[in-house]
C-alpha distance (Angstrom), angle and dihedral (degrees) to the residues before:
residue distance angle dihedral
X1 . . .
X2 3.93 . .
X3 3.63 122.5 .
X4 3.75 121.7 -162.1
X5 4.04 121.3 -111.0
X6 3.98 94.9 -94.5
X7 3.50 91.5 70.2
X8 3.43 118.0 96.5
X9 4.21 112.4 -136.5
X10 3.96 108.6 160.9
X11 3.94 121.4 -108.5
X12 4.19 81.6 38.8
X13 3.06 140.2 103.3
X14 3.60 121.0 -123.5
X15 4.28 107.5 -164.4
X16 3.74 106.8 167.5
X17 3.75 77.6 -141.9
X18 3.57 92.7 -68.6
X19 3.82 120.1 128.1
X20 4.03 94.4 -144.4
X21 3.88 84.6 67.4
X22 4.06 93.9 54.8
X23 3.70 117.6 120.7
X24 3.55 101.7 4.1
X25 3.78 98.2 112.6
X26 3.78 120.1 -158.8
X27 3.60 132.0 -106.8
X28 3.96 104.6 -144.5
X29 3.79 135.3 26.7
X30 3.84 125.1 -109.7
X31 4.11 117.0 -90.9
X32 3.79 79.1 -108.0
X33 3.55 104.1 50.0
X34 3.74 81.9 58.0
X35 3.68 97.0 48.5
X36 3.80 86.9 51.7
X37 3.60 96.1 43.9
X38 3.80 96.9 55.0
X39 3.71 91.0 43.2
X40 4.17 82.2 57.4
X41 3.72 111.6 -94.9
X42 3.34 129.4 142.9
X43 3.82 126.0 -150.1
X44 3.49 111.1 -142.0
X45 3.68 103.6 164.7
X46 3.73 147.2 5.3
X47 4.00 127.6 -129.5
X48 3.33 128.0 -140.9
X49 3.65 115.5 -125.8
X50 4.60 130.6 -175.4
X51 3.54 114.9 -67.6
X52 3.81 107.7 -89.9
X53 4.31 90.7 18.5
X54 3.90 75.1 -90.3
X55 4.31 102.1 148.3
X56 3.99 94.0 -166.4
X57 3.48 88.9 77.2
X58 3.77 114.3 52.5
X59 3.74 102.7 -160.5
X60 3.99 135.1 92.8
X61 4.09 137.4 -175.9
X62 4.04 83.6 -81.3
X63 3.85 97.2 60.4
X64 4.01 136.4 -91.1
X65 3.60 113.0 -33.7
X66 4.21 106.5 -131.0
């Protein structure tokens, strides 16, 4: 499954969209990534979301979304 960017999974980053946050991965997954892991998921990708999870705007640190 994919989670979007706010989540937390360790060795990731986790931006919000915002530059600043880039390449600073995280040390420990989300309370839900571990709820979804023990139930049997497995994260295979992030998503990109709009800087500050705010939907008016329709852009992130990875370009306009079309």
């Amino acid at each position: 499954m994919s989670l979007k960017d706010q989540f937390d999974i360790e060795g990731l980053d986790s931006t919000l969209g915002y530059v600043g946050r880039a390449f600073t991965p995280t040390t420990s997954n989300a309370v839900i990534v571990d709820i979804l892991e023990k139930l049997g998921a497995v994260v295979i990708a992030k998503t990109n979301l709009p800087q500050s999870i705010m939907v008016v705007f329709d852009t992130s640190i990875y370009g306009i979304r079309h």
